[in-house]
N, C-alpha and C positions, 0 to 999 in steps of 0.2 A: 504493500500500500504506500501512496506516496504521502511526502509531508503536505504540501500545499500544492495545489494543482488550478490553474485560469480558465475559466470560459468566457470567450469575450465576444463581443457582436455588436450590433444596434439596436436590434429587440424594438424595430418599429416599425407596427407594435410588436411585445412579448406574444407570441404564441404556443398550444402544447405541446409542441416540437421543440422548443427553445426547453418549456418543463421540461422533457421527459431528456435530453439529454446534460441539463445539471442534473437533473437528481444521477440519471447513472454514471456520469462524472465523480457525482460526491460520495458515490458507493466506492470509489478507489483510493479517495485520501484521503487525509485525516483534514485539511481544510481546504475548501471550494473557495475560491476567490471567482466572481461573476464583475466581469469589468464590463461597464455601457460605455462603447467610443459614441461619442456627440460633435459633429461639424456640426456648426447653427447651423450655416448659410446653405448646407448641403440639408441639413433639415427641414426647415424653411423651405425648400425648393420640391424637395421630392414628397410633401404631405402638400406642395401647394396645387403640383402637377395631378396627385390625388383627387382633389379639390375638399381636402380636410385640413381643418385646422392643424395648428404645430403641435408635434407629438414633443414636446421637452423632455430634454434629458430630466427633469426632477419629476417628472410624471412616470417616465420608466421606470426610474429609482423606486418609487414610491409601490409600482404593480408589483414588479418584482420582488419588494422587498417585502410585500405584504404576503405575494406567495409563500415565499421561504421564510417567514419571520419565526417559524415552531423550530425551525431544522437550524440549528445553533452554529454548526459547521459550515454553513454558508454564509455568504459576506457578498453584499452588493456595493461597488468602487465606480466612479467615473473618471474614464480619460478623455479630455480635453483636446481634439485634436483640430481645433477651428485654424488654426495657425500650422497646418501640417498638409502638405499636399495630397488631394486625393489619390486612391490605388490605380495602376500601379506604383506610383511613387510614394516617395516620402516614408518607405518603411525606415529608415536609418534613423528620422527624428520620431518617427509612433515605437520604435523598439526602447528607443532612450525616454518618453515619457512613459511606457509601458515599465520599465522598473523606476521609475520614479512615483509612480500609483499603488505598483508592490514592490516595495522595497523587499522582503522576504526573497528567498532563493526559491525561484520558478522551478519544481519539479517535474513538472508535467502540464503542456495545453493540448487542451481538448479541444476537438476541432469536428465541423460540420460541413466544411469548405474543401476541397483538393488544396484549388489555388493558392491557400494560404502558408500548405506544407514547408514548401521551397524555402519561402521570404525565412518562417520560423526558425526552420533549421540553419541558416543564414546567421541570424545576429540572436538566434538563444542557442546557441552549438552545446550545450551544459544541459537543456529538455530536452524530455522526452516527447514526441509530438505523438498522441492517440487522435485519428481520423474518426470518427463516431457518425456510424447511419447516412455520410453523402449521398447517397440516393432516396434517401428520408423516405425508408419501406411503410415504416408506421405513422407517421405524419406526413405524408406529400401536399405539403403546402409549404410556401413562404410567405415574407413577413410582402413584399414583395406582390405575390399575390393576393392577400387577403388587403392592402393598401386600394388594386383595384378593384374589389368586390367587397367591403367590408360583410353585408349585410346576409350574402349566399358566402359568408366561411364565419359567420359567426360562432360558429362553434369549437372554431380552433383559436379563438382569443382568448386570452388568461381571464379569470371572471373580475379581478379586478380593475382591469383596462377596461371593461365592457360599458360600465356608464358613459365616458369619455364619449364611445361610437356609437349608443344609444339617440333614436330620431326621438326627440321632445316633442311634445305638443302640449302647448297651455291653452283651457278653457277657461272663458270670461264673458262677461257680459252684466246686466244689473240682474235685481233681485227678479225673482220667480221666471227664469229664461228656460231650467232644464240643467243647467250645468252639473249639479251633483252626481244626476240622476247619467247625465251623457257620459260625464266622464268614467263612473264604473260601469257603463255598460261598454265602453269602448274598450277598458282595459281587460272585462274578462274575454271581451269575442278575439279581443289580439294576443293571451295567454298573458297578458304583461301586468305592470304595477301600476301601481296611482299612489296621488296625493292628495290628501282632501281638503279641503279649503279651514285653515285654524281659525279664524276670527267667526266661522259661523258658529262655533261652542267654546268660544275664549269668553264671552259673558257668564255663560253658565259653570262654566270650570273653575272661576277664578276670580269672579266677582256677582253672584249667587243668583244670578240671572236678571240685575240690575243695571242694565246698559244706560240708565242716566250716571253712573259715575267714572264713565272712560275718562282716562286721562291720558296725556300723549305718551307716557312710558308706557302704559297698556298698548298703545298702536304699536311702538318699538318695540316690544316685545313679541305682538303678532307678525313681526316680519323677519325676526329672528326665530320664532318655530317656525312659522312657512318656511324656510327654508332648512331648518334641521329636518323637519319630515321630507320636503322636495328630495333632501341628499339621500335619505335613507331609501326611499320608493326607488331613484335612480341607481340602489348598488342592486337591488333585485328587479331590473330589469327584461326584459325581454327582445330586444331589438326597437323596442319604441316605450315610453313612458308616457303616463298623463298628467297632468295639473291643473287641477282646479283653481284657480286664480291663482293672482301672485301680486307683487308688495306695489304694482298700481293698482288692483284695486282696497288694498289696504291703506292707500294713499288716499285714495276716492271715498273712502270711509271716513278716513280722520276730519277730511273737511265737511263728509254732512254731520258727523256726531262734534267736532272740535270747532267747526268752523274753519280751518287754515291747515294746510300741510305738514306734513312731520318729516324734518330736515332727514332724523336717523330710518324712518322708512326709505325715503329717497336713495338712502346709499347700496340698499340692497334691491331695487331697478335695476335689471340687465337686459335688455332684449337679445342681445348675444345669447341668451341661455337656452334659447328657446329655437326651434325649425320653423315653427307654424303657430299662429294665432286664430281657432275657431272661436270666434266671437259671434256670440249667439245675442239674435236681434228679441226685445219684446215684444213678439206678435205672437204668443200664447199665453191663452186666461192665466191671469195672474194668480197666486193660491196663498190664501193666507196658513202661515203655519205658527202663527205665535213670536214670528221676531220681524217678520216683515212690517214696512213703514209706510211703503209707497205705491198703493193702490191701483191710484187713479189714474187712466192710460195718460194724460197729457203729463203729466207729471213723471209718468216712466221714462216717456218719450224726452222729455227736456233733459232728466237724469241720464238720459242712454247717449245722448251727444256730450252730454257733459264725458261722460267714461271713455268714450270714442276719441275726443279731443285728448286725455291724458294718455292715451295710448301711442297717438302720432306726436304728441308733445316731446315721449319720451323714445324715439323711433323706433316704433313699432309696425310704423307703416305697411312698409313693402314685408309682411311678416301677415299680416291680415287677410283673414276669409269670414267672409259676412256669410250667416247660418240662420236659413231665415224658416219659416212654414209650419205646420203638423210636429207633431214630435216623431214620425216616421220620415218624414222627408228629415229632418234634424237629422237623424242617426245615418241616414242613407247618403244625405251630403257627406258628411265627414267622415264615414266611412270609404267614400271615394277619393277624398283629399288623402287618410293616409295611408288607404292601399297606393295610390301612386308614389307617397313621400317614403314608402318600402318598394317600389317596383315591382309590384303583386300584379298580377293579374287579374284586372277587372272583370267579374262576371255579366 
């Protein structure tokens, strides 16, 4: 068995071909060092060519790490090699920050690649180079190809990378629209999770169902669980997640129950967060359930531009689908919106 042994890559993303050969790497030595090389700019370019967001190197670290965080014997390390010429060059300065990342005496690197045998033996002449699975019998996929297809290789992504490439979609709209009720009907028929809107039972959780005495920490505090539940719904995903509003319409609350906007809501506003905005119009009977305000259709109607305007205020725009009709046209529109934001086949 060896003392210390490298498996190094890009891991973008981690997949269970990347799993399955640390773990049988770490079956040979007594410590597994996992090095992530990261070029930004080569980063940046090939997640851009994707047309995915930047997979950061502290986003690997973190998948990774959270994989192997039980298995003690593994160790996740970054080398830097933005200032190193891409392959085939530049291995004489990635060999010299490669033991400057493990400083330890390199036993053995584990390798997935042919092409990189050569270089290895080259400027680590003292390792031992183990080739592991190049034809990747049990995993045939790459990081490489699951970049082109996130959605048909989902299942070769590490489960904690998976929220990251998870399609969002946030449901909103004003009172008595269908939103609750849409959004877990969307998540069971898509096998997926949700998130349910916190300020509809943050009155009665926490202040004894006496919604005259919200105060603005109360608002700041419903947009800080909105978004602990959003995170949690997004690590059990499925390829798509839902959301029942988010911290603009808890901004749009603060000002009918406060009067004025709450600065600490504001900060947790992203429309980055989001794929798709199903904004459900009020044009079904309104239903009183006990916390509703706002009845009367001219009154929804004024409130419903009101909501509309904070949404484009905060660019939401080009993110928006108006959901109008029946509560069967509801489900049937936005079931069309994200069979296609999955590239499913429309029946």
């Amino acid at each position: 068995m060896y003392q210390t042994g490298v498996y190094f890559g890009r891991f973008c993303p981690p997949h269970r071909g990347h799993l399955y050969q640390m773990i049988e790497a770490s079956t040979r030595c007594e410590k597994l060092i996992v090095v992530i090389s990261d070029n930004r700019a080569q980063t940046e370019r090939i997640c851009r060519e994707a047309g995915l967001p930047t997979v950061t190197y502290q986003l690997r670290k973190q998948w990774i790490g959270q994989q192997v965080q039980d298995m003690e014997h593994i160790e996740v390390r970054v080398l830097d090699e933005t200032d190193i010429a891409e392959e085939p060059f530049g291995w004489p300065e990635w060999s010299q920050r490669m033991r400057e990342v493990v400083p330890e005496t390199i036993n053995a690197f584990f390798l997935g690649d042919q092409s990189d045998v050569e270089p290895l033996k080259t400027y680590f002449p003292e390792s031992v180079i183990e080739l592991f699975d190049p034809s990747r019998t049990r995993y045939p996929i790459s990081a490489t190809e699951i970049r082109s297809d996130i959605l048909n290789n989902w299942h070769y992504i590490l489960g904690p990378a998976r929220p990251f490439f998870a399609k969002k979609v946030l449901i909103a709209g004003t009172e008595s629209c269908g939103k609750t009720t849409l959004t877990k009907c969307l998540a069971k028929l898509y096998n997926t999770s949700w998130s349910e809107e916190v300020g509809r039972y943050y009155a009665h959780h926490y202040l004894a169902g006496d919604e005259t005495i919200y105060t603005d920490d109360d608002f700041a505090r419903m947009a800080y669980l909105q978004a602990e539940q959003d995170y949690e719904a997004l690590r059990s995903s499925n390829k798509v997640c839902f959301f029942d509003t988010d911290a603009v319409v808890t901004n749009y609350y603060s000002e009918l129950y406060m009067g004025h906007r709450n600065r600490i809501v504001e900060a947790f506003i992203n429309p980055e967060k989001y794929d798709v905005l199903l904004y459900l119009l009020p044009d079904v009977k309104w239903v009183a359930d006990g916390q509703r305000l706002n009845g009367d259709q001219e009154r929804r109607e004024k409130l419903n531009e009101r909501l509309i305007g904070m949404y484009r205020e905060f660019g939401f725009g080009d993110k928006i689908v108006f959901v109008r009709g029946d509560y069967t046209r509801r489900l049937e529109e936005s079931m069309a919106v994200v069979d296609n934001l999955l590239k499913l086949k429309q029946w």
